[in-house]
KELUMMI-149017 format. One line per 4 residues: their letters; for each residue y, x, z of N, C-alpha, C, O. Coordinates in Angstrom, 3 decimals. Each point is the difference from the previous one (the first is absolute). Layout:
residues N
a> Y/X/Z/Y/X/Z/Y/X/Z/Y/X/Z  ... .
END
This chain:
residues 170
xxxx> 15.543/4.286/6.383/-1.411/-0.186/0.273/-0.782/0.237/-1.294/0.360/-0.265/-1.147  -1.571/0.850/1.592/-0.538/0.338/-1.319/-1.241/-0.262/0.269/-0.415/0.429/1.077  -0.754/-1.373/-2.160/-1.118/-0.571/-0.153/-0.749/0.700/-1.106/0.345/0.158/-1.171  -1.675/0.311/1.920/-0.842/0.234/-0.837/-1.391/-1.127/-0.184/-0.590/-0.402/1.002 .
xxxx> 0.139/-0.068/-2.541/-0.525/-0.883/-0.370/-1.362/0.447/-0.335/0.064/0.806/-0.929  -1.330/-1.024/1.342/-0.902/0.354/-0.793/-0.831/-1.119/0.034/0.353/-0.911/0.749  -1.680/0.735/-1.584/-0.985/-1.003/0.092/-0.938/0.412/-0.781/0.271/0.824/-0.873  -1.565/-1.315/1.031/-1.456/-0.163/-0.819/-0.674/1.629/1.125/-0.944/0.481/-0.627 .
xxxx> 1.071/-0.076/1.284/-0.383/1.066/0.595/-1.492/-0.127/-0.771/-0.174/0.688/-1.006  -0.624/-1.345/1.361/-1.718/-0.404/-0.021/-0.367/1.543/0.959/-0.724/0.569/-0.817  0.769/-0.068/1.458/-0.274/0.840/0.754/-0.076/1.431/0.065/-0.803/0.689/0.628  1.966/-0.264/-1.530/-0.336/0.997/-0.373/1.372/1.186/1.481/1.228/0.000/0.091 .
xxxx> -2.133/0.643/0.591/0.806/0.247/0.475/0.775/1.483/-0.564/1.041/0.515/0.410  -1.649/-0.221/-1.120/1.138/1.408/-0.374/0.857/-0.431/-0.661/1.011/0.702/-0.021  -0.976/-1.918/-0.759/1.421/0.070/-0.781/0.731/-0.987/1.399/1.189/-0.134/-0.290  -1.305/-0.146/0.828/0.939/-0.620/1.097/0.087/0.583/0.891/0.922/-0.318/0.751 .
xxxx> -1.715/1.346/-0.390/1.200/1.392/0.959/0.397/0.809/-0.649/0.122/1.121/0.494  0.297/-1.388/-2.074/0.711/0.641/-1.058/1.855/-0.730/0.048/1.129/0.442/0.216  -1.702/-1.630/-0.528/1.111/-1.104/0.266/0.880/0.241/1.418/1.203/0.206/0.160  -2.767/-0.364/1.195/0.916/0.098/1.528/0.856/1.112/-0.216/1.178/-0.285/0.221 .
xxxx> -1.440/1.845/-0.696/0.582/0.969/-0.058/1.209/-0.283/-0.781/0.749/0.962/0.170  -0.205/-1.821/-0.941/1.367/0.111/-0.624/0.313/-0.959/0.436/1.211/-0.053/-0.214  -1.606/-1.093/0.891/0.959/-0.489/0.657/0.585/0.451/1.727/0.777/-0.668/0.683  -1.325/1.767/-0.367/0.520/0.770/0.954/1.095/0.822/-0.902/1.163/-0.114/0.386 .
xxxx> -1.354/0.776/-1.325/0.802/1.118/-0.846/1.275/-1.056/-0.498/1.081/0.569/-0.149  -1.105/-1.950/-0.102/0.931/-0.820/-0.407/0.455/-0.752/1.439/1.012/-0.662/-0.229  -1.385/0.562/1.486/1.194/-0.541/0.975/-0.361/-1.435/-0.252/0.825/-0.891/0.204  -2.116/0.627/-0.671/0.318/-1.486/-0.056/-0.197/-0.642/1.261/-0.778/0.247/0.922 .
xxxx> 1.643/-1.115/-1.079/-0.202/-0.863/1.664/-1.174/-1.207/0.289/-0.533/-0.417/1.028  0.438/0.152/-2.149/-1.308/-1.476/-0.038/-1.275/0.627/-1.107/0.381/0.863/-0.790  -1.210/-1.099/0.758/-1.352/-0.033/-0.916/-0.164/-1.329/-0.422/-0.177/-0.938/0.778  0.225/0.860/-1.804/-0.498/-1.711/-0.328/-1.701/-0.125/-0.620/-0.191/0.466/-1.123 .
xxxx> -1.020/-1.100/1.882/-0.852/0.173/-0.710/-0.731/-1.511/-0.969/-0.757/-0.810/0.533  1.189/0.735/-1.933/-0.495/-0.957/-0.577/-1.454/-0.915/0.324/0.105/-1.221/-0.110  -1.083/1.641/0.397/-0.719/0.083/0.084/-1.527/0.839/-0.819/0.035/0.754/-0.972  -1.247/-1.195/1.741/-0.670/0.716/-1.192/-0.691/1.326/1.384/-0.791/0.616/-0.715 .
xxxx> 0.743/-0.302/1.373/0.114/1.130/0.996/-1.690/0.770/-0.301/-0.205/1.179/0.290  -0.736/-1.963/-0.821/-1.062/0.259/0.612/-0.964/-0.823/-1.831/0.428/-0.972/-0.623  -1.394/1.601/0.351/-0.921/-0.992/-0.874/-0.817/-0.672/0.094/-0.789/0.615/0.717  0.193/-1.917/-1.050/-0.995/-0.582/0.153/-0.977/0.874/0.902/-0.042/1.227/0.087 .
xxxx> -0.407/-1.783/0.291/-1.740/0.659/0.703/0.245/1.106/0.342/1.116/0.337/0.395  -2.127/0.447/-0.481/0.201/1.404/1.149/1.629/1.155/-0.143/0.428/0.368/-1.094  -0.097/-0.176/1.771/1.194/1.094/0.040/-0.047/1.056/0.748/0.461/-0.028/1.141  -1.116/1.301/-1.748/-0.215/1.127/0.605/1.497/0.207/0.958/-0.159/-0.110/1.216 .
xxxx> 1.130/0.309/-1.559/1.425/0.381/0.520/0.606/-1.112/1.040/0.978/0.223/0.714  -1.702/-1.443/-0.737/0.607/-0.977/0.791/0.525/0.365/1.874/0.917/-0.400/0.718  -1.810/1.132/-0.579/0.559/-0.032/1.879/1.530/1.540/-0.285/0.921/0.135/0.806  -1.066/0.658/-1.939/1.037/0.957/0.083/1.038/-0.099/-0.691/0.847/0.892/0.029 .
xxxx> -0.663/-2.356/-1.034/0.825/-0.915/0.282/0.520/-0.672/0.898/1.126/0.248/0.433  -1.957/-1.327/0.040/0.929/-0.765/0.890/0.547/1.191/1.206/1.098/-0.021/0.555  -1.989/0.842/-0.384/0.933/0.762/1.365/0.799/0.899/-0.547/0.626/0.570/0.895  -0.264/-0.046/-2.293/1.275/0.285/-0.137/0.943/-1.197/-0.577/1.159/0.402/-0.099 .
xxxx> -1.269/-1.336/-0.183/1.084/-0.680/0.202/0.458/-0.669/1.307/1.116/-0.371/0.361  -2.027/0.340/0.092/0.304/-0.834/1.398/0.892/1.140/1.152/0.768/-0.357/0.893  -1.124/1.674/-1.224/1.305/0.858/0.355/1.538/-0.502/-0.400/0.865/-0.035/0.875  -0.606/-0.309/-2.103/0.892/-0.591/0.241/0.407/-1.138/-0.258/0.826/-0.300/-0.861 .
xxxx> -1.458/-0.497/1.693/0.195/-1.688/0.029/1.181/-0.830/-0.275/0.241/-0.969/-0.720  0.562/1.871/1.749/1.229/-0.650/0.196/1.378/0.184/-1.354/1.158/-0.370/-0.195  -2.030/1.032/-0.345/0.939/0.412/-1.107/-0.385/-0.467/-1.519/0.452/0.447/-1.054  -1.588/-1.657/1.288/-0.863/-0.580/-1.530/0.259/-1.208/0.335/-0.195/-0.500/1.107 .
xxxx> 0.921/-0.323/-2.632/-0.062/-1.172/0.262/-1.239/0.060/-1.127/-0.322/1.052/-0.554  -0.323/-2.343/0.299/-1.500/-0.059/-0.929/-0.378/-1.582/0.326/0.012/-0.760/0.969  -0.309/0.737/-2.185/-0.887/-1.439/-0.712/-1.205/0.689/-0.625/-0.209/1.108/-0.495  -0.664/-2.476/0.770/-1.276/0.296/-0.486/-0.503/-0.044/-1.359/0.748/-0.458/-0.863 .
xxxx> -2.188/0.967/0.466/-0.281/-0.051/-1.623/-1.446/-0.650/-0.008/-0.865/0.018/0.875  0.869/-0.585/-2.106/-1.706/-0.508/0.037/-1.126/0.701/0.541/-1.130/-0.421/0.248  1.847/2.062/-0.045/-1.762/0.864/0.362/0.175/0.171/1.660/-0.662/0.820/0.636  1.684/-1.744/-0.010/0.177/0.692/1.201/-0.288/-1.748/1.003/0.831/-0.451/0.789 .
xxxx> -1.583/0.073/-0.975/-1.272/-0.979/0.985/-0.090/0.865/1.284/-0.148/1.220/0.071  0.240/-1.910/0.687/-0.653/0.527/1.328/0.363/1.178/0.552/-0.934/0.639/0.485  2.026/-0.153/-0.412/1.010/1.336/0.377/0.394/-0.305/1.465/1.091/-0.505/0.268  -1.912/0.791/0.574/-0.101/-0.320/1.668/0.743/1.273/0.721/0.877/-0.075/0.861 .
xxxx> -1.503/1.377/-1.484/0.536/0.707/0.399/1.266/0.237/-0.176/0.468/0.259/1.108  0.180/-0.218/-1.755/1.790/0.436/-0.737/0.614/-1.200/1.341/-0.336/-1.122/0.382  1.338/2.080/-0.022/0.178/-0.576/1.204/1.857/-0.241/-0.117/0.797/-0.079/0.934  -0.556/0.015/-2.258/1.129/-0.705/-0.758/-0.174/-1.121/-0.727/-1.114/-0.193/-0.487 .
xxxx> 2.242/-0.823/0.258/-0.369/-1.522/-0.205/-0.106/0.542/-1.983/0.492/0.969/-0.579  -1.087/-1.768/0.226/-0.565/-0.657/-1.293/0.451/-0.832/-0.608/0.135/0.578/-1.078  0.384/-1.991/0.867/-0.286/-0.974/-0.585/0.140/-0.391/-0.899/0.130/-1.148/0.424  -0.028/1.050/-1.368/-0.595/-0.680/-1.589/1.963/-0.006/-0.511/0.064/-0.299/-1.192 .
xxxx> 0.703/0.430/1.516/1.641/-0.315/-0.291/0.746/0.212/1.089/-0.247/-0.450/1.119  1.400/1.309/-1.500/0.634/0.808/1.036/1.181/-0.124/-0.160/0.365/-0.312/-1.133  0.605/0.497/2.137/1.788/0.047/-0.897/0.449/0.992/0.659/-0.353/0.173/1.167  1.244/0.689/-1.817/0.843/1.101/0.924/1.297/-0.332/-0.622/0.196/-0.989/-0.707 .
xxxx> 0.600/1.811/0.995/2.054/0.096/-0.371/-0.059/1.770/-0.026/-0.356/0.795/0.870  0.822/-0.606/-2.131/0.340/1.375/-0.292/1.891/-0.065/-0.354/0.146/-0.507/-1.113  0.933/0.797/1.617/1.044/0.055/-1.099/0.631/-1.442/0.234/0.935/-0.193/-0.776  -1.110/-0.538/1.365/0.132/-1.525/-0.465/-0.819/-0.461/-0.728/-0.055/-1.210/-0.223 .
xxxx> -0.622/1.935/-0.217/-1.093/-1.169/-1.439/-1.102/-0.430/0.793/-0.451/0.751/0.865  -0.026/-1.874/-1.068/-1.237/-0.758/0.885/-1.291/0.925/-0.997/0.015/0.329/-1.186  -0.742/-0.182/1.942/-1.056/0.992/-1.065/-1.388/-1.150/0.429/-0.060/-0.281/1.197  -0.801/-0.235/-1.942/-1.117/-0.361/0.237/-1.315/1.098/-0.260/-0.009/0.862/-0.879 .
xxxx> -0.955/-1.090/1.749/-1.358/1.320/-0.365/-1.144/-0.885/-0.024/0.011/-0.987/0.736  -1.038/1.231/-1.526/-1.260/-0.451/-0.466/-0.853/0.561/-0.881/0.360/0.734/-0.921  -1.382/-1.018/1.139/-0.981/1.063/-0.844/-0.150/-0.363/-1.206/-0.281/0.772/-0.917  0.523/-2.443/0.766/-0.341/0.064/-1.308/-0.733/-1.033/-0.816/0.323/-0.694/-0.964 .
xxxx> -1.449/0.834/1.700/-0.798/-1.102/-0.191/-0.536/-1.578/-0.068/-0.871/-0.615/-0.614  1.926/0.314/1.626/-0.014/-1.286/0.781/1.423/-0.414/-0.692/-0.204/-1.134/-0.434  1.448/1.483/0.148/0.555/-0.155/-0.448/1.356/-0.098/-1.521/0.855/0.849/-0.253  -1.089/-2.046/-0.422/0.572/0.791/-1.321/1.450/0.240/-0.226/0.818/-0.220/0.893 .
xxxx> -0.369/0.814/-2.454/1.700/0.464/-0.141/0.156/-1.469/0.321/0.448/-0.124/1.139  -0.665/-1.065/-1.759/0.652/-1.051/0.241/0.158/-0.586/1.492/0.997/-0.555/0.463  -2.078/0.782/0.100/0.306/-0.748/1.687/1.065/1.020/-0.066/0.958/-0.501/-0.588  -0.683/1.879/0.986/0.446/0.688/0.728/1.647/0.088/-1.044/0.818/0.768/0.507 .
xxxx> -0.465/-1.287/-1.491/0.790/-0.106/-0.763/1.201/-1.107/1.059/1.220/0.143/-0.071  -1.830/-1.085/0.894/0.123/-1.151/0.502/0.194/0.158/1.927/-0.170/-0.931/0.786  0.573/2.410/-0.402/-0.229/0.256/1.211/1.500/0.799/-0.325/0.427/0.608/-0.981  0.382/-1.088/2.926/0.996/0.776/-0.313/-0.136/1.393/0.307/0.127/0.443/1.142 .
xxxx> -0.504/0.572/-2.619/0.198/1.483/0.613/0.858/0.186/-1.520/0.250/-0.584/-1.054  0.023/2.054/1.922/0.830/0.944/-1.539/-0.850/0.899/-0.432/0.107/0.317/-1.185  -1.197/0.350/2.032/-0.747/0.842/-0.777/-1.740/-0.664/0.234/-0.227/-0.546/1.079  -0.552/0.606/-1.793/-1.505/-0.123/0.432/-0.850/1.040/0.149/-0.414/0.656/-0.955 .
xxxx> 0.214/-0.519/1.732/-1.931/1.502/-0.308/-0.909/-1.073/-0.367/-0.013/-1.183/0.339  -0.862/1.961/-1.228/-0.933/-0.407/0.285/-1.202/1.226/-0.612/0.473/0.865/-0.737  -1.940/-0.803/1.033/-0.859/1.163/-0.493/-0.745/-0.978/-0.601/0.465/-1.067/-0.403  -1.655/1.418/0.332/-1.412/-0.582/-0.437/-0.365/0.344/-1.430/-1.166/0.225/-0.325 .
xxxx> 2.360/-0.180/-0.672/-0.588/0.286/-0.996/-0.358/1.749/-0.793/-0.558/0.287/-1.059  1.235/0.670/2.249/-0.224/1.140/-0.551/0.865/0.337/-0.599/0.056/1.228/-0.054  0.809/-1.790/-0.535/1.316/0.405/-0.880/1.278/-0.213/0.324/0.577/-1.030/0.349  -0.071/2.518/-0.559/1.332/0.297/0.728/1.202/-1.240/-0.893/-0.404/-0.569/-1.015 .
xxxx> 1.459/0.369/1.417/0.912/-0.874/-0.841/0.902/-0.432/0.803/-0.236/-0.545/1.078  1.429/0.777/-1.590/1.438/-0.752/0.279/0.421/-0.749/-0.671/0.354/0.300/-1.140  -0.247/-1.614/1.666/0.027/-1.238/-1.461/1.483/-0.860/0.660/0.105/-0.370/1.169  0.580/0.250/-1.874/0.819/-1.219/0.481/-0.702/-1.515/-0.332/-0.859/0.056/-0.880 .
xxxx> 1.051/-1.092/1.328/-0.476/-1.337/-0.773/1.275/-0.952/1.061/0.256/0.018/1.203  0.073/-0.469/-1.900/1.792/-1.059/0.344/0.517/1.598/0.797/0.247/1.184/-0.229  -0.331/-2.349/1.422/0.900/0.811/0.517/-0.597/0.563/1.544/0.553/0.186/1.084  -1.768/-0.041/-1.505/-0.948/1.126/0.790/-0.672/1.507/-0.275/-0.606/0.297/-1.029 .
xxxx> 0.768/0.315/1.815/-0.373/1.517/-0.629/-1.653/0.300/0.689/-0.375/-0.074/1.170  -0.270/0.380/-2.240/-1.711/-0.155/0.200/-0.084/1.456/0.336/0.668/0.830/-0.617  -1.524/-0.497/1.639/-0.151/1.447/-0.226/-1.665/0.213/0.564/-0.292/-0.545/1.064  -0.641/1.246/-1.715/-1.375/0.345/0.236/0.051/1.600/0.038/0.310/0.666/-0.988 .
xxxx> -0.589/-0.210/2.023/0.314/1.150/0.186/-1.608/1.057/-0.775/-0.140/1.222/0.054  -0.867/-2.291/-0.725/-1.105/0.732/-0.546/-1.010/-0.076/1.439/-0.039/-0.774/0.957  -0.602/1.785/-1.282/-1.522/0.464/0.707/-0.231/1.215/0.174/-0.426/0.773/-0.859  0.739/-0.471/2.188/0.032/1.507/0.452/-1.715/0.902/-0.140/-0.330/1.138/0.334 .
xxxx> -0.328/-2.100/-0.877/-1.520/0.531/-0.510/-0.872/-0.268/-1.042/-1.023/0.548/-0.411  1.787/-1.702/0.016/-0.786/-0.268/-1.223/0.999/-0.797/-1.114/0.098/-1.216/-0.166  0.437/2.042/-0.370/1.383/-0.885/-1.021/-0.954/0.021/-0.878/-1.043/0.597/-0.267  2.010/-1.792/-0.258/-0.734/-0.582/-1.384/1.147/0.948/-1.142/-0.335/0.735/-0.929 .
xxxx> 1.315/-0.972/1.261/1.069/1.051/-1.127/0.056/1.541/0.099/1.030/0.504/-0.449  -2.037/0.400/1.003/-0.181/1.360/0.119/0.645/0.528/0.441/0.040/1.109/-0.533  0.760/-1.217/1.480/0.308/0.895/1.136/0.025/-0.864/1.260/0.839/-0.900/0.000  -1.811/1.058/1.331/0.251/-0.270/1.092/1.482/-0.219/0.592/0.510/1.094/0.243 .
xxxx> 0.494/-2.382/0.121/0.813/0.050/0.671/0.366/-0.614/0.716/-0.725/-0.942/0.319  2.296/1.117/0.488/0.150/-0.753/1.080/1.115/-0.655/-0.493/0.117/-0.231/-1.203  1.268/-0.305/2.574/1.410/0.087/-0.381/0.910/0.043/1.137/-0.181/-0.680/1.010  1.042/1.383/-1.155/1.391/0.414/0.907/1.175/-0.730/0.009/0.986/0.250/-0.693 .
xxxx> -1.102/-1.150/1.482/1.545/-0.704/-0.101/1.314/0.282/1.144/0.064/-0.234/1.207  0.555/0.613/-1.804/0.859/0.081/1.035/1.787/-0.719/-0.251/0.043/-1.154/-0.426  0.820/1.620/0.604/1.614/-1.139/0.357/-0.035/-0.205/-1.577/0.183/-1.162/-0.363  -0.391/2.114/-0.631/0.620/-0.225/-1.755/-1.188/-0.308/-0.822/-0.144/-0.542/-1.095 .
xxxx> -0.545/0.981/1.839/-1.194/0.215/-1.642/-1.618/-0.332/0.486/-0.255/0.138/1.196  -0.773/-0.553/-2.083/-0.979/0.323/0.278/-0.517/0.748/-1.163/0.317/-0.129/-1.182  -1.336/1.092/1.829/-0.470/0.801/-0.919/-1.609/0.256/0.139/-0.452/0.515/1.023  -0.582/-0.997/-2.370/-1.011/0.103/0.078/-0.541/1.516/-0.184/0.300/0.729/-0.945 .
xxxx> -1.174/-0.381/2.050/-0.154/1.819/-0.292/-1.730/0.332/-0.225/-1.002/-0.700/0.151  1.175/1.838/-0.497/-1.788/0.195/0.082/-0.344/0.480/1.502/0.548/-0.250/1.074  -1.811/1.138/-1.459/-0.551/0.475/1.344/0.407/1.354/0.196/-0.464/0.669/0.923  1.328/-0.212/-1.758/0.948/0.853/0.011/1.202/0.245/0.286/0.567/1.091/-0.049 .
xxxx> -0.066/-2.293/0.415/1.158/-0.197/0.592/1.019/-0.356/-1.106/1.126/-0.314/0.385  -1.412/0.325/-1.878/1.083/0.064/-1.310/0.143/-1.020/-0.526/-0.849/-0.431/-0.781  1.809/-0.131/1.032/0.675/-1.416/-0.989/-0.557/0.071/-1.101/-0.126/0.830/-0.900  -0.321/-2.267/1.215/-0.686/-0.531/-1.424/1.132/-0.711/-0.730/0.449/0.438/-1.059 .
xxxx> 0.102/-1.781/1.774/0.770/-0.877/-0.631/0.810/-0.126/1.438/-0.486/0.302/1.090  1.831/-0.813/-1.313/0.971/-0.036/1.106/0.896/-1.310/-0.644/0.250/-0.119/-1.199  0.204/-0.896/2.338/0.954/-1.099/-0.326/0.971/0.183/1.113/-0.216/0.188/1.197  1.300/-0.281/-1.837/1.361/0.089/1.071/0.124/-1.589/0.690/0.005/-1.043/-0.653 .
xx> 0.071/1.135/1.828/0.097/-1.337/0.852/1.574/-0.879/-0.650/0.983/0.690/-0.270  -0.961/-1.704/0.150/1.614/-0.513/0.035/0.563/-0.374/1.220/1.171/-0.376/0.050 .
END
């Protein structure tokens, strides 16, 4: 099974039917969306968003982000902390905000997502593996990205599809 990770969209839809396009070209089976989908106040792109993701619903798991209040339309669940199983490893998802390394230090998972801050990073801390897959529109570390996880490895990529940084799973 193979997971593609993105978050912080703020609405930009060309780089996320940049993204949809390689995760068709990569076979991934799930979309994970951090949150973040949409920006404060007006969002020119908002209805050609939600109706291309909501094409494929059934195939996004997603937690919400501070800019995403009132998301009536998206007709996939939301909520503030999420859990999936990749591999055997308990994976927790969150945007970010609402929750810190230390709560989430204190939850049984093996890997964490989380977005909100814009910056890509694979961090170990004990014996949890942190992973922020960045901001598919507005990175703070200069290149827009996502991340690809699949049975061995995750690998943070640009909007180009090219490994940035890669960690081998244990």
């Amino acid at each position: 099974m193979k997971y593609l990770v993105i978050s912080d969209i703020h609405g930009n839809i060309y780089n996320l039917n940049k993204v949809l396009d390689i995760y068709s070209l990569e076979c991934a089976s799930k979309l994970i969306i951090l949150g973040d989908l949409f920006n404060y106040g007006i969002d020119l792109n908002r209805n050609d968003i939600i109706n291309r993701l909501n094409l494929m619903k059934d195939n996004i798991i997603a937690v919400s982000g501070n800019c995403d209040t009132n998301i009536k339309d998206i007709l996939f669940d939301m909520p503030y902390i999420n859990k999936t199983n990749l591999n055997n490893k308990n994976i927790i998802l969150t945007h970010g905000h609402l929750y810190s390394k230390e709560y989430l230090l204190n939850t049984n998972a093996d890997i964490i997502f989380t977005g909100h801050s814009h910056i890509s990073e694979i961090s170990e801390v004990g014996d949890k593996l942190f992973i922020n897959p960045g901001s598919i529109s507005k990175s703070r570390r200069g290149e827009n990205s996502f991340v690809i996880v699949d049975e061995d490895k995750i690998s943070i990529r640009n909007l180009d599809n090219e490994i940035l940084e890669e960690y081998k799973l244990k």
